[in-house]
C-alpha positions in Angstrom: -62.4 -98.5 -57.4 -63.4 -101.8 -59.0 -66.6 -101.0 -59.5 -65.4 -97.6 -61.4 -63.2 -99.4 -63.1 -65.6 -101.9 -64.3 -68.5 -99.8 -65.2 -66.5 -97.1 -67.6 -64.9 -100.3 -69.3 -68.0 -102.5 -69.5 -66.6 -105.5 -70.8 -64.6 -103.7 -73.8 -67.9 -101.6 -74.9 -67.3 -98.3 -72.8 -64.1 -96.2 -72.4 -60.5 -97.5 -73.4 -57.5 -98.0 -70.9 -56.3 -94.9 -71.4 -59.4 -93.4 -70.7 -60.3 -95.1 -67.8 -57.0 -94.2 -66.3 -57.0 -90.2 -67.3 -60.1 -90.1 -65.8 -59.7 -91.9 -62.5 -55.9 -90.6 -62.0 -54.4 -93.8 -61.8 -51.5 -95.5 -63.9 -52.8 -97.9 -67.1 -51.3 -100.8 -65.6 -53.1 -100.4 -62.5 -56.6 -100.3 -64.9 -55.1 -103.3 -66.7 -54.0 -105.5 -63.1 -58.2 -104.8 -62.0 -59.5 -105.6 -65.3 -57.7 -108.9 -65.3 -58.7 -109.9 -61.8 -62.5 -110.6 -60.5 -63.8 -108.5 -58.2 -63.6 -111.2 -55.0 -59.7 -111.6 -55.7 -59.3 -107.4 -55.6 -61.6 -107.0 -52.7 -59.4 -109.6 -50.6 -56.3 -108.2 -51.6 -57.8 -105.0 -50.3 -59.3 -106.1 -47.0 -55.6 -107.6 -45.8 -54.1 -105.5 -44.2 -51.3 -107.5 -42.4 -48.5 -106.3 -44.4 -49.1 -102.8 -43.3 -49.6 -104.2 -39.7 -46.1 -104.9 -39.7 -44.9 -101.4 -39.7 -46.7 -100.1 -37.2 -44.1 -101.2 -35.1 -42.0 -98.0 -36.7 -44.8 -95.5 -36.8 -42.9 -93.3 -34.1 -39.7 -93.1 -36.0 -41.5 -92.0 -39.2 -44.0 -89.5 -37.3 -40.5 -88.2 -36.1 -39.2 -87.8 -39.5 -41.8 -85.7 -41.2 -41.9 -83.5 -37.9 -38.5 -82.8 -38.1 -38.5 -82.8 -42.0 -41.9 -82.3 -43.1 -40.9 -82.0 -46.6 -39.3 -85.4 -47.1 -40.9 -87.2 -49.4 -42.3 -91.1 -49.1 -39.6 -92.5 -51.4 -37.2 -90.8 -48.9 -38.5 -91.4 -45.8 -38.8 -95.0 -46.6 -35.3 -95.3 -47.8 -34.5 -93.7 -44.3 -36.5 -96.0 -42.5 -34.8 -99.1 -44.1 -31.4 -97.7 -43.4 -32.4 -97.6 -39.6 -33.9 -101.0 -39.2 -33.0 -103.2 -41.9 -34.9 -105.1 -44.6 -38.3 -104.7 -44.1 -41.0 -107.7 -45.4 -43.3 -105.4 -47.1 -42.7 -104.4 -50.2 -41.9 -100.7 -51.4 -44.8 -99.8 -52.7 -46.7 -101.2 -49.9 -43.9 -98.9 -47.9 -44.6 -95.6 -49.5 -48.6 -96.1 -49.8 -48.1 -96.6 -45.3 -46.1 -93.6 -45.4 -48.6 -91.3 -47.2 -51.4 -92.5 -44.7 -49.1 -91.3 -42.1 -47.9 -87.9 -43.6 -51.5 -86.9 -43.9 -52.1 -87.4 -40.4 -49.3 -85.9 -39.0 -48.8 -82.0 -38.5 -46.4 -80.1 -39.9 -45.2 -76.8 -41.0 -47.5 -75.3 -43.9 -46.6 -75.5 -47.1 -47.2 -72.0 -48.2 -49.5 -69.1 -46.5 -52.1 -67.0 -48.3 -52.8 -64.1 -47.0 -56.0 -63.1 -48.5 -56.4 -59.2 -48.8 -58.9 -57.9 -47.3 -61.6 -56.2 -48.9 -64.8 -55.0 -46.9 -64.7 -51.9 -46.9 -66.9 -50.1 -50.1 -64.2 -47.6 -52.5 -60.8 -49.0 -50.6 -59.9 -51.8 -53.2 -59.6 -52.5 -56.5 -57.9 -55.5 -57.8 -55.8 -55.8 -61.2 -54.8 -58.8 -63.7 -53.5 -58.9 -66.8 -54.8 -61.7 -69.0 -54.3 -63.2 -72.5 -56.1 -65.2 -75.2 -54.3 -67.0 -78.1 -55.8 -66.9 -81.8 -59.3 -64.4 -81.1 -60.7 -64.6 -84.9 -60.6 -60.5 -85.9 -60.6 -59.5 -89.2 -60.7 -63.0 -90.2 -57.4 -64.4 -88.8 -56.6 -65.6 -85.7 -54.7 -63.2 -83.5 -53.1 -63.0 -80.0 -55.8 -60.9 -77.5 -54.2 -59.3 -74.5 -56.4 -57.5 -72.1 -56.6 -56.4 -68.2 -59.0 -57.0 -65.6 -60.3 -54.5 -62.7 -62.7 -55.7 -59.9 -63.8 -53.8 -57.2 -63.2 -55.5 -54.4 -66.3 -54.7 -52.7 -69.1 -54.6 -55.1 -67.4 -56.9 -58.1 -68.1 -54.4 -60.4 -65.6 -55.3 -63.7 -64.1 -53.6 -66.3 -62.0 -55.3 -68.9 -59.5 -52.9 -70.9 -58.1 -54.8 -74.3 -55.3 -54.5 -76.5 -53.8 -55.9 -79.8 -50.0 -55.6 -79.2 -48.5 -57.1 -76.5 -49.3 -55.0 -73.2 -46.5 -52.7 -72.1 -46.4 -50.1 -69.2 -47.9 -47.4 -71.5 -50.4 -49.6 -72.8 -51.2 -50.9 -69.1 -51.4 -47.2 -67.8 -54.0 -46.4 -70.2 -56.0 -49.4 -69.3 -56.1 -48.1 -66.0 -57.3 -44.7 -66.9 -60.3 -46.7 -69.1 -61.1 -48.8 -66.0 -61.2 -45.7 -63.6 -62.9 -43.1 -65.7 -65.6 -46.2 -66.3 -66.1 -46.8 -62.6 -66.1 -42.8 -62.3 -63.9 -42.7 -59.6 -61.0 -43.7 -58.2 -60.1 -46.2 -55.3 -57.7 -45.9 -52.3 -55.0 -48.8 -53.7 -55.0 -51.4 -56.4 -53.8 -54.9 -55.9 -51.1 -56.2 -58.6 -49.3 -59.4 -58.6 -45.7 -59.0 -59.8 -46.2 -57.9 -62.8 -43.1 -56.0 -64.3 -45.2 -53.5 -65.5 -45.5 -52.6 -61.4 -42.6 -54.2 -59.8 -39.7 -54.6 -61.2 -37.9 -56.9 -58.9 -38.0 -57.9 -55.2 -35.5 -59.2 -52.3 -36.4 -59.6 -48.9 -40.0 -57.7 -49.8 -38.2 -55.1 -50.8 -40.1 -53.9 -53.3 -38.1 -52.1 -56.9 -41.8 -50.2 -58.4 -41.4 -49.9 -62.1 -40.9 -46.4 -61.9 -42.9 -45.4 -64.8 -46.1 -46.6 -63.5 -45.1 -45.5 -60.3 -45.3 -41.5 -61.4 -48.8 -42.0 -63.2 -50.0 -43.8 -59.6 -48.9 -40.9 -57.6 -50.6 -38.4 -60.0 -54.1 -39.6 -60.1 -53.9 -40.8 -56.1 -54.2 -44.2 -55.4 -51.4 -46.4 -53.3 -49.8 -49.8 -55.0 -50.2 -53.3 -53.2 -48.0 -55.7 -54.9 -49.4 -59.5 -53.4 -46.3 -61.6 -52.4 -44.7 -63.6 -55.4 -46.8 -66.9 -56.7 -50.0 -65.8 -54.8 -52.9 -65.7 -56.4 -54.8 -66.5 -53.4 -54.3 -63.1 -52.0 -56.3 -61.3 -55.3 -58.8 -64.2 -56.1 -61.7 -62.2 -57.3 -59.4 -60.4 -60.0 -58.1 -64.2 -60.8 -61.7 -65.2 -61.3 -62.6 -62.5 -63.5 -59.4 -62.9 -65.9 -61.2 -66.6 -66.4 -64.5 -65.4 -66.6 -63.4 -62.8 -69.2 -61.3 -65.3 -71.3 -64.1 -67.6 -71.3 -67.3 -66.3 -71.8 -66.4 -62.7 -73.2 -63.5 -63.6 -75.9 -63.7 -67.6 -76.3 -65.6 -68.4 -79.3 -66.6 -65.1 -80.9 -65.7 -63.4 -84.3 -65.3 -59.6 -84.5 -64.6 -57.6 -87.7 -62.2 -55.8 -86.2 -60.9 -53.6 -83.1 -63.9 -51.5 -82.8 -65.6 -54.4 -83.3 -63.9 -55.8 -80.3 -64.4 -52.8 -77.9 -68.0 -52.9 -78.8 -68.5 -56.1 -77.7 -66.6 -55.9 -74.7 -68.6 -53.1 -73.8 -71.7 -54.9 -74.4 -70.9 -57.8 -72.2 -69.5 -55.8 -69.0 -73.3 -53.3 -69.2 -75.6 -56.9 -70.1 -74.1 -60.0 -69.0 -70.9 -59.2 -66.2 -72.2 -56.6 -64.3 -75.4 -57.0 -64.1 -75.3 -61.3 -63.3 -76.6 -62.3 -59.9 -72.5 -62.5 -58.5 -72.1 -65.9 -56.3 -70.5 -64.6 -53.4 -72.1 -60.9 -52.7 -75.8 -62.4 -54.1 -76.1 -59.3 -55.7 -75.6 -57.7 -58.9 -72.3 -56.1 -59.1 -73.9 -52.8 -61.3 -76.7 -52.3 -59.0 -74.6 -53.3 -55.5 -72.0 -50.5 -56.7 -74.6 -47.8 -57.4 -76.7 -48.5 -54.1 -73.3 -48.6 -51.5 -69.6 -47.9 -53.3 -70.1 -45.3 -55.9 -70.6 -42.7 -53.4 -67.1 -43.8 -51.8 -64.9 -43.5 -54.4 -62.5 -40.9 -55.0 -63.0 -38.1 -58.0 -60.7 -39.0 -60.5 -58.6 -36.9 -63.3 -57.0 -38.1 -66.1 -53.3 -36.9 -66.1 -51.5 -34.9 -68.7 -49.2 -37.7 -69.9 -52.0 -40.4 -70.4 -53.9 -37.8 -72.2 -51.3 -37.6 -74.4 -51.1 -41.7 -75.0 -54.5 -41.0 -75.9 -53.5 -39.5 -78.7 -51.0 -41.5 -79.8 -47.8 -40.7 -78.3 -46.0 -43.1 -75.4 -43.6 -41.0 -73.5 -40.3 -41.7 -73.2 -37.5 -41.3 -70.8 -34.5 -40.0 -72.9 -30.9 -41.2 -71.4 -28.0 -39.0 -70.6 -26.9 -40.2 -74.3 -29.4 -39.4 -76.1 -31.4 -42.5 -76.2 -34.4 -43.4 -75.9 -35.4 -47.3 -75.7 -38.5 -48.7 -77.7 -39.2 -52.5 -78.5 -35.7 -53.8 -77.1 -34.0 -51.1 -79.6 -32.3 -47.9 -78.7 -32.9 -44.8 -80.9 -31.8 -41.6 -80.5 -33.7 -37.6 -80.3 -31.6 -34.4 -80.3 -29.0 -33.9 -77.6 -31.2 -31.3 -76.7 -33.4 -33.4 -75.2 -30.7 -35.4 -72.9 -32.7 -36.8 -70.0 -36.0 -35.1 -70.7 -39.1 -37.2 -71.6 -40.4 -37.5 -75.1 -43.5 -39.1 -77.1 -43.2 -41.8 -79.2 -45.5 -42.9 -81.9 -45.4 -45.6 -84.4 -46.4 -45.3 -88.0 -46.1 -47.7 -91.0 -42.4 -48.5 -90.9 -41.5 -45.4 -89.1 -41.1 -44.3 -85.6 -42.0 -40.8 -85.2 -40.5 -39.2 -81.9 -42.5 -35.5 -80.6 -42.2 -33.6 -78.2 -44.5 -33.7 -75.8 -45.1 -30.3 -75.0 -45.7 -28.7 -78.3 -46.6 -31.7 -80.4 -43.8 -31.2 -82.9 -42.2 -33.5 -84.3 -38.8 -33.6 -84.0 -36.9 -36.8 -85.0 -37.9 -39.8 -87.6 -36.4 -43.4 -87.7 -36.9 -46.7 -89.7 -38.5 -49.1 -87.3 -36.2 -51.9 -86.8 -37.6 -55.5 -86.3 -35.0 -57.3 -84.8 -33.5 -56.6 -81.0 -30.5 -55.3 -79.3 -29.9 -52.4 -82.0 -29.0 -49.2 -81.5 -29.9 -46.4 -84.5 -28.4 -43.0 -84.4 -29.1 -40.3 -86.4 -25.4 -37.9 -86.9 -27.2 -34.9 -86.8 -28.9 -35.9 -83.4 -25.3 -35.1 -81.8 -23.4 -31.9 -82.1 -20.8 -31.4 -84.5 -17.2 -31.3 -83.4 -15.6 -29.9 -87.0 -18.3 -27.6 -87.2 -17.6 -26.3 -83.2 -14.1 -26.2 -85.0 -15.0 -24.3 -87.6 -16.5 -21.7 -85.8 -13.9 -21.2 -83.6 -11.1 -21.3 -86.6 -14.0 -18.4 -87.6 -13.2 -16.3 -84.5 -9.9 -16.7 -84.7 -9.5 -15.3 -88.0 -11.4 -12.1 -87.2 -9.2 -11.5 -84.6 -5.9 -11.9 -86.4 -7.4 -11.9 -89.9 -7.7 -15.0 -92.0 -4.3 -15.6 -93.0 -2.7 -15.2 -90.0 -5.4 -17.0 -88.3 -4.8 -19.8 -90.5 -1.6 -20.1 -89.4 -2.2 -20.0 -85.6 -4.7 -22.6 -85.6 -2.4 -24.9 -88.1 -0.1 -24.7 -85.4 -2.5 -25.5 -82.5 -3.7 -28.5 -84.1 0.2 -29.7 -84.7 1.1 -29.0 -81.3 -2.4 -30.7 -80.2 -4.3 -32.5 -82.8 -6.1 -34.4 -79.9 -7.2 -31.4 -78.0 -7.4 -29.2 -81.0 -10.6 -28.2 -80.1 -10.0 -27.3 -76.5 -6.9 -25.1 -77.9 -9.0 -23.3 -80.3 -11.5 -22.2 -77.7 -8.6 -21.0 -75.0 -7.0 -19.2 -77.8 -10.5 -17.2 -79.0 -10.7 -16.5 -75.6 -7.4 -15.2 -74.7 -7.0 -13.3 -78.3 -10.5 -11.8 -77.7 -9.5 -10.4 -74.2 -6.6 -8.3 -75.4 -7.3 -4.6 -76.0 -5.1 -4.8 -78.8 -2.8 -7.5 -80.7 0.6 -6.8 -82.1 0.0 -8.9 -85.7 3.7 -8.7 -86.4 4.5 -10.4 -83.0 2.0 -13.5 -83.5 3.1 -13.7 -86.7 6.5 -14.0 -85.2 5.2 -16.9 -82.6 3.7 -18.8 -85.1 6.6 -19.4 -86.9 8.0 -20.9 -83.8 8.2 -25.1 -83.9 5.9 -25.4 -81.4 3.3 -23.1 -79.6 0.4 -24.1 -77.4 -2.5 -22.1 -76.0 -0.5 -21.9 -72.7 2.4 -20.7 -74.6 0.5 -18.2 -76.5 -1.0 -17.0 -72.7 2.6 -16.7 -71.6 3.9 -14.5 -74.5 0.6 -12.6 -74.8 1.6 -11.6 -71.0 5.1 -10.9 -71.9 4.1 -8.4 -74.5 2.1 -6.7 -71.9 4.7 -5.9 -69.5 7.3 -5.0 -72.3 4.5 -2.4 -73.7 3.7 -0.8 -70.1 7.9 -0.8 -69.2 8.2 0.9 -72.2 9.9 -1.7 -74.2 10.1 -3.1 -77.5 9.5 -6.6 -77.3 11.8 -8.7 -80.1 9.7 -12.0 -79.7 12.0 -13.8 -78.1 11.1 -17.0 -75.7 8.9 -15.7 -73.4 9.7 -13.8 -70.3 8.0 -14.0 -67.2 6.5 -11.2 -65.4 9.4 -10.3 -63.2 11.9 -10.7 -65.1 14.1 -7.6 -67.0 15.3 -8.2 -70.6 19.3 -8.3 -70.2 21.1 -6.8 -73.5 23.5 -9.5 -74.2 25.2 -7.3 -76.9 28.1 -6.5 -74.9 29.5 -9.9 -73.9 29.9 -10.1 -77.6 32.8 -7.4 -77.4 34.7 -8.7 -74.6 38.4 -9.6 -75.2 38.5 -7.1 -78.0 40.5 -3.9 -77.5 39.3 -1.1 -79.3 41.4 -0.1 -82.1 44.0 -2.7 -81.6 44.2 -5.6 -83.7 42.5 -8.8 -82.6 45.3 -11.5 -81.0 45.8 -14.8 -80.8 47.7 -17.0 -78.6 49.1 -19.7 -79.8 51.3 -22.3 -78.2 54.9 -21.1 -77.0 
């Protein structure tokens, strides 16, 4: 280390402190102790080893400890180690440095394991990463560059799908469909980390598949391998390409613009990626694909929805209100639409929603910059006055418009907050009589209150009276089994006819 040290600093000529101690990993002080020593002092220092000696004496007790706790770290163990035996006449950095020697000597439980995927078989794999590039130069300003990589996992053959906007699951479907119809087949599964644009969450490798994605993977064939969490191990070659890509594709070039972009990208995957002399296969991916994998791939067919994307529009999932979510805002499409899928397609300042059967358009909003907003167009939803209305419409014809009027003045004062509910059982239950007795409604509507279960109860009253032969006078209403009673004679009791009326008084 000395001599290191010595050499990059040359006397004050060569590298500074701080150089000398990025490069070598070690602490400035440390570079500034070595450069104020000779080099016989450091090399005694070095050689005794006496100090250390002294804890050999406890090597079993810390060999114990990181077997038990592999984990622990020096600082830790050390303090552990004092609290058994005492003060200990080394010092602590002396401690932890003994400590180090030991844990890497000593097995224990591994720290994470890789499980690489495997791979050897031609048209099986393919392997997927997104990847990103701040401040590309196009159209002479720096911009953000996202893009996705595909390898094939047995002849390295690369495609590289790009994108201006920030990649979403539409975006990343489409990408796929690019890297597929390039290849000019399909493989059995593609490898993922856990990309939300794939999985949406996991517990207990439990795997929740962005849904989405999940659809366009079942239609064109091929199965999903989402790698465990933080493993980029398992889907190296993929990992390799993403930094191959950013580096000698992107990094450092100007392009005029998008098409000036695919272009290029194109250029580089036909004469410089694919074609290479790969590393690990010793063979050039374009030439090792046609000879052994193209025949093994699937035939592959681009599905309805991403040929619509194509053209513009991102489908949608509309909610059971009407709702459809686009850049973390909410906007809403026709009722009739509730739950149905729609395409989305932005223009200027203006989100254009079709649908995606005919094309049509049928629904226009402002696009809103911000986030968490929800913009709702009235006509979107249906119309509860006009429902009203048309029901109040119904009613009239029925009973003609002024006495109408008056029936469903009195609904909506019996009701107001189920006015419209009362107008529809009326309509129904004036509509199903063969015929209406005006002078009688008009005779219930004068009535303080009347419901549509009132009107049901004297509309059934009417009809007995009328088959028994009765007149009905509009009384309260009578139920089915019931007979009117004339009351008019109780009225006449203690009278005597012809005699004068008389009155007791007190005696």
């Amino acid at each position: 280390m000395i001599h290191k040290i010595k050499a990059l600093h040359d006397d004050g000529q060569g590298l500074s402190i701080r150089a000398i101690g990025q490069e070598l990993g070690i602490s400035r002080n440390t570079v500034r102790k070595y450069l104020r020593q000779d080099e016989a002092t450091i090399q005694a220092a070095q050689s005794n080893r006496e100090r250390e000696k002294k804890l050999d004496a406890h090597r079993d007790y810390i060999v114990y400890l990181l077997r038990t706790f592999p984990r622990l770290s020096s600082v830790k163990v050390a303090r552990k180690l004092r609290e058994k035996v005492g003060e200990l006449a080394v010092s602590e950095r002396t401690l932890r440095r003994y400590v180090q020697q030991v844990k890497s000597t000593v097995a224990s439980r591994q720290r994470r394991y890789y499980e690489p995927v495997l791979d050897m078989v031609p048209g099986v794999q393919c392997q997927v990463d997104p990847g990103e590039l701040r401040e590309v130069m196009i159209g002479g300003e720096p911009r953000p560059l996202y893009f996705v990589v595909f390898v094939l996992s047995y002849s390295r053959l690369t495609y590289v799908g790009v994108s201006l906007s920030p990649l979403d699951t539409a975006t990343f479907i489409r990408l796929h469909d690019e890297a597929f119809r390039y290849f000019g087949g399909l493989p059995e599964e593609c490898v993922y980390d856990q990309t939300k644009m794939v999985v949406i969450s996991e517990q207990f490798r439990e795997l929740e598949v962005n849904q989405r994605f999940h659809e366009y993977a079942t239609t064109a064939g091929f199965r999903i391998h989402a790698c465990c969490g933080y493993d980029p191990e398992s889907k190296g070659k993929v990992e390799a390409g993403v930094k191959y890509a950013k580096q000698d594709a992107f990094y450092g070039e100007v392009f005029r613009d998008e098409a000036d972009l695919r272009a290029h990208v194109q250029q580089w995957l036909d004469e410089v990626a694919n074609v290479r002399t790969h590393g690990t296969t010793g063979q050039q991916p374009r030439a090792h694909f046609d000879a052994e994998e193209r025949g093994h791939l699937r035939p592959y067919l681009t599905p309805a929805c991403v040929s619509r994307e194509a053209d513009g529009l991102a489908p949608r999932r509309v909610d059971k209100t009407g709702l459809i979510a686009w850049k973390a805002n909410k906007y809403s499409v026709p009722m009739a639409y509730q739950q149905g899928r729609v395409g989305v397609r932005e223009a200027d300042d203006r989100l254009a929603i079709h649908d995606l059967e005919s094309g049509e358009e049928i629904a226009t909003h402002a696009l809103h910059l911000g986030k968490g907003r929800t913009l709702r167009n009235e006509s979107h939803y249906r119309d509860h006055r006009q429902q009203e209305a048309e029901l109040e419409g119904a009613i009239a014809r029925c009973l003609g418009t002024s006495l109408g009027e008056q029936l469903c003045a009195r609904l909506r004062a019996s009701m107001p907050r189920h006015y419209k509910e009362q107008l529809r059982a009326a309509k129904q239950l004036l509509e199903g009589e063969d015929t209406l007795d005006l002078a009688l409604i008009g005779d219930w509507v004068t009535r303080e209150r009347l419901t549509a279960g009132g009107l049901k109860e004297r509309l059934a009253a009417a009809r007995l009276a009328k088959a028994r032969g009765r007149d009905h006078e509009g009384d309260a209403p009578i139920g089915p089994s019931t007979t009117p009673v004339e009351l008019a004679q109780y009225g006449r009791l203690g009278r005597s006819s012809g005699q004068q009326e008389v009155t007791h008084g007190a005696a």
